[in-house]
N, C-alpha and C positions, 0 to 999 in steps of 0.2 A: 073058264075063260083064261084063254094065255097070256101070262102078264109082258107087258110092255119093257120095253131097257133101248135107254139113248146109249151108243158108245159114241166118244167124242175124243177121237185119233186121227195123229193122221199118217201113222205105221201099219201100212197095208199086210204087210207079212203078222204082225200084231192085232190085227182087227181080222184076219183069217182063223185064226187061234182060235181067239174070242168066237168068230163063230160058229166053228165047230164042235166046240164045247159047248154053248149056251144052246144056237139054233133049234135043236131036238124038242129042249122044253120051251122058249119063251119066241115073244115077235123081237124082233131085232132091228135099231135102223141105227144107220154109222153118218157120221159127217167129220169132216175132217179140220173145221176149224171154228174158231170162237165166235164168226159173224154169222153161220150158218145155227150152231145148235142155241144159240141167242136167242133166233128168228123162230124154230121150231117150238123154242118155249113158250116164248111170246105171242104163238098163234094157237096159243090153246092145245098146244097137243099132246096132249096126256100120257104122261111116261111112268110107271112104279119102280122105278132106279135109272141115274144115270149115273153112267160110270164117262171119267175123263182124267185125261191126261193132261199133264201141268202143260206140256210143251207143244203147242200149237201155231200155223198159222194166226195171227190176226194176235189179239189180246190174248197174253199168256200169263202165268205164273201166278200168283197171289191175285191181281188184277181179274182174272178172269174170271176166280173162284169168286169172287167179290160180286161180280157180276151177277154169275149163275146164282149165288145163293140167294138174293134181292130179285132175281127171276122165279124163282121154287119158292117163294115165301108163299103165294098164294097157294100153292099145289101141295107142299110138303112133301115133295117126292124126296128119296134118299138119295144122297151121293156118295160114291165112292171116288176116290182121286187114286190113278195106279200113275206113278212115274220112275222114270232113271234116276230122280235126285235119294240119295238115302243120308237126308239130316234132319236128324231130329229135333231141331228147334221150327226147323220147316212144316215138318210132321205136326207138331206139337200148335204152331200156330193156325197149322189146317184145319185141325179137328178142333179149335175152340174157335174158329168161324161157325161151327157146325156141320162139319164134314158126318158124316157117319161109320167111315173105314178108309185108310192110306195104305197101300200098298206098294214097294217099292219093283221095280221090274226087277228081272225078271220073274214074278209069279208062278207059283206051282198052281198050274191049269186045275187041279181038283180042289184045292184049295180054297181059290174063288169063288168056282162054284158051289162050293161048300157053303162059302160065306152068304151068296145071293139065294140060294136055297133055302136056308136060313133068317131071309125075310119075311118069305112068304108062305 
């Protein structure tokens, strides 16, 4: 069975990338800001990674990771956070939320998927 992945962008040139890369192995569903991939949590829809970006329509930055993470408590799904910011106290406060991996953009496309392949 093909594992599931939220991406949670809303860099369309960036979420193409993403799915040309992943698409091959996994299902794949994109939304583009913090009110919609909220809702998808919250309706039960079962995801085995989401990957997001700090900078979003709607609630972003710390705020939103705060969110999602008290959304995934029930589920345990893993998050990755990829963004433009590169600091490391940012970094550093992400992953003692419970982040599971920060990547800063631009990402070397094998890389990631090296990392997501690596979950599973």
């Amino acid at each position: 069975m093909r594992k599931k992945i939220l991406i949670i962008d809303d860099d369309g040139i960036y979420c193409s990338i993403i799915e040309k890369i992943l698409s091959h192995d996994y299902d794949l569903t994109f939304t583009e800001n913090s009110n919609d991939a909220i809702e998808l949590i919250n309706k039960s829809v079962l995801h085995d990674l989401i990957i997001a970006d700090l900078r979003i329509p709607g609630v972003e930055g710390l705020e939103f990771i705060k969110l999602l993470i008290l959304s995934l408590k029930r589920e345990k799904t893993p998050l990755f956070v990829i963004s433009g910011m590169d600091d490391e106290k940012l970094k550093s406060d992400i992953i003692n939320m419970g982040v599971a991996k920060y990547f800063v953009k631009p990402i070397e496309r094998f890389y990631l998927k090296e990392q997501i392949d690596s979950l599973f």
